[in-house]
VEXDREN-2710 file (C-alpha; in Angstrom, 1 decimal):
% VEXDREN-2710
k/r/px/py/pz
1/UNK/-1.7/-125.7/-192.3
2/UNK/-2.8/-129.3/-191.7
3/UNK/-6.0/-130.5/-193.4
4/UNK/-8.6/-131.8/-191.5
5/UNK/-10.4/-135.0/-192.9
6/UNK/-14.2/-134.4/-194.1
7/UNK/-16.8/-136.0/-192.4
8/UNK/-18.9/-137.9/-195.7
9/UNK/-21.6/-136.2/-196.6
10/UNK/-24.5/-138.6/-195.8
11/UNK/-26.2/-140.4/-199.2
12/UNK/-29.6/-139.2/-199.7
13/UNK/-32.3/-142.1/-199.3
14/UNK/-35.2/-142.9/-202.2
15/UNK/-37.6/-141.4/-199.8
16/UNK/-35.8/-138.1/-199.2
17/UNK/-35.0/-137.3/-203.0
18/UNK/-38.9/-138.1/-203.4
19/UNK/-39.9/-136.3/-200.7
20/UNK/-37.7/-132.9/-201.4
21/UNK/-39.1/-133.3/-205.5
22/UNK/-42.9/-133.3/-204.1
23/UNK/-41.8/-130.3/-201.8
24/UNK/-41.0/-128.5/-205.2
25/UNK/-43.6/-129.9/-207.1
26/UNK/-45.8/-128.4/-204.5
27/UNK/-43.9/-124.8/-204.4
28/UNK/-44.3/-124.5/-208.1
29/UNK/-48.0/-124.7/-207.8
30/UNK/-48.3/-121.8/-205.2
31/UNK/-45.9/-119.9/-207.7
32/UNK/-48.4/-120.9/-210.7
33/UNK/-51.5/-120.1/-208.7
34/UNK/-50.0/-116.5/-207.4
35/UNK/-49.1/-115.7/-211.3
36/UNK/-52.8/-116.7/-212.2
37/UNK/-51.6/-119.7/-214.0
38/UNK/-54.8/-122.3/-214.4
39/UNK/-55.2/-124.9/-214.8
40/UNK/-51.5/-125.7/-214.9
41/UNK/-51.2/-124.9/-211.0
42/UNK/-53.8/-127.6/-210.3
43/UNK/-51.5/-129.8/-212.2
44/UNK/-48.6/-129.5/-210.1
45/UNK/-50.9/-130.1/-206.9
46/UNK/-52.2/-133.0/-208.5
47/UNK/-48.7/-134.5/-209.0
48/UNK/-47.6/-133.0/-205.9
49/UNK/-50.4/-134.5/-203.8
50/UNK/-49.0/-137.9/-205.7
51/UNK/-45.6/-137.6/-205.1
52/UNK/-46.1/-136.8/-201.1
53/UNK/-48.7/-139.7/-200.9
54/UNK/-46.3/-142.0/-202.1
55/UNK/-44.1/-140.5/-199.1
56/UNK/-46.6/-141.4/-196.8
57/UNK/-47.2/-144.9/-198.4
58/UNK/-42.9/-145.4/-198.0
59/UNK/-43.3/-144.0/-194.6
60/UNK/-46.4/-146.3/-193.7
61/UNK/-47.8/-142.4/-192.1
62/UNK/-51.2/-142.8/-192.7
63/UNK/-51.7/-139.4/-191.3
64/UNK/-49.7/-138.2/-195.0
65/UNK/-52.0/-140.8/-196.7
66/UNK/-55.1/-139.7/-195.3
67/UNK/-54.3/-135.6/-195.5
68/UNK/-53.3/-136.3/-199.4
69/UNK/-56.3/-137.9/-199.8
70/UNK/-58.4/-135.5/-198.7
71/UNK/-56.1/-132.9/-200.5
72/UNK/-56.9/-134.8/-203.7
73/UNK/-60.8/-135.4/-203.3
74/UNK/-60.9/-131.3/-202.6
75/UNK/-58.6/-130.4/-205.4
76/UNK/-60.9/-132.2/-207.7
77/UNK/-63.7/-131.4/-206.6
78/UNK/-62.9/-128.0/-206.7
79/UNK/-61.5/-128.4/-210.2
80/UNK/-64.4/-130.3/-211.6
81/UNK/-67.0/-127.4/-210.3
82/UNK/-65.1/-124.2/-211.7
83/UNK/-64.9/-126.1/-215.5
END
């Protein structure tokens, strides 16, 4: 049997790792809100919400900037209300 060479795996970039960790960050939160976990699940939005806006700032997408904003404002708001 003759072995084939491997193709190399592409490296990730600083924006992919960063944007896969928000994507979990942001995941956890919809786990931590289904399992009635507050305000720890508004944490992990807050970060979340962080971590993709930096995305968007790497990216120059100021469509992600401006969505993350908004996200932020209304996470807050909401947040400062219910306490």
């Amino acid at each position: 049997m003759v072995d084939m060479p491997q193709k190399p795996q592409p490296k990730l970039s600083r924006v992919d790792v960063l944007k896969w960790v928000a994507t979990v960050v942001q995941l956890v939160g919809y786990g931590l809100t289904g399992m009635g976990l507050q305000p720890w699940n508004v944490f992990a939005f807050f970060a979340g919400i962080a971590l993709w806006f930096a995305v968007g700032v790497m990216w120059k997408d100021r469509a992600i900037m401006v969505v993350h904003v908004g996200a932020f404002i209304s996470l807050l708001a909401g947040y400062v209300s219910a306490n």
